[in-house]
N, C-alpha and C positions, 0 to 999 in steps of 0.2 A: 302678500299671503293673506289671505280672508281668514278672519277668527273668530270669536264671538266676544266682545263687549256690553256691556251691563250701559243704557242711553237711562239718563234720568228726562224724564216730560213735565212738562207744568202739569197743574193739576186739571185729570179728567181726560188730556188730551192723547194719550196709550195709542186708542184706534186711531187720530189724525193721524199720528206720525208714522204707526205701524202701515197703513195706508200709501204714505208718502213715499216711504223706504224701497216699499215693491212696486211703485210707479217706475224708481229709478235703479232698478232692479237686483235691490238686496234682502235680502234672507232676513228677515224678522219674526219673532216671537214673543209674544204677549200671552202667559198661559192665565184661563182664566178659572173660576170658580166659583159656583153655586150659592149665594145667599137665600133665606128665607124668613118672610117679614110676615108676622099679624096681623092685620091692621081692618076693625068691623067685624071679625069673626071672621076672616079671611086670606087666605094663608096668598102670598107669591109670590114667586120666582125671580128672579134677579141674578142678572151674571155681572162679575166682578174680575178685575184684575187680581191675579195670585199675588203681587205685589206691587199694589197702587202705585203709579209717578215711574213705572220701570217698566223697561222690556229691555229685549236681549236681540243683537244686530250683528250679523255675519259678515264684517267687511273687512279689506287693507285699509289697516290705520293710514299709512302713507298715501296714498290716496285720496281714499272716500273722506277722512277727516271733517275739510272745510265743507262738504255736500250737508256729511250730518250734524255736525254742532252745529251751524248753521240757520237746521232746520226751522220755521216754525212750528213749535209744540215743543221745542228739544229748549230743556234748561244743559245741559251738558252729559259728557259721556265719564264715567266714573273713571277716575285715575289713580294710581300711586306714587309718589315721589316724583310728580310733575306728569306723568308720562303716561295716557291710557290701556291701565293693566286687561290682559283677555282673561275671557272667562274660559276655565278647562271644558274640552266638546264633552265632553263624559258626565258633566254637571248642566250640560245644559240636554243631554241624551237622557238622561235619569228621569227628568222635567216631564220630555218629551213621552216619555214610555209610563207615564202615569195621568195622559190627556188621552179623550178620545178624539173621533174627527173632527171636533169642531172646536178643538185647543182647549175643552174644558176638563180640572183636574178630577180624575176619578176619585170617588172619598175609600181610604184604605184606613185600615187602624194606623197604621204609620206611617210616613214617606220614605224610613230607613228603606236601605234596598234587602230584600231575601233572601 
């Protein structure tokens, strides 16, 4: 049964793996977010991971498992009391419904839902 798990990455590496994941044709999510930097009297633009070293992977633990801890990029997949815990679709739909088409988060006064 395909679910959604929480993949930690070394640092920087989000797009490798997120890349990797859909070569081997699983459902990943990297939502990202807009930074803005000064620098000479000049403002720009910079997209970022919503949360650096993380993204969120669609798969059968029983299965897919060995493919993606495995991975290069992938330090490991979050767990609880030994056993990789899924993330609820509703938490990671929430996510989703607050990105536009290019996975970047829309800025709202809140993330609470309305």
């Amino acid at each position: 049964m395909n679910l959604w798990y929480v993949i930690q990455t070394k640092l920087n590496k989000e797009e490798e793996v997120q890349s990797f994941l859909s070569i081997q044709g699983i459902e990943a999510f990297n939502p990202l977010m807009e930074t803005f930097r000064i620098k000479g009297g000049k403002e720009s633009k910079k997209l970022i991971p919503l949360f650096p070293t993380y993204l969120f992977g669609k798969f059968d633990v029983e299965q897919d498992y060995p493919l993606i801890r495995w991975a290069r990029g992938v330090k490991k997949i979050l767990r609880f009391g030994g056993y990789p815990t899924p993330v609820s679709e509703a938490v990671v739909e929430l996510i989703r419904q607050r990105t536009d088409a290019d996975g970047v988060v829309k800025r709202t006064s809140s993330f609470c839902s309305e």
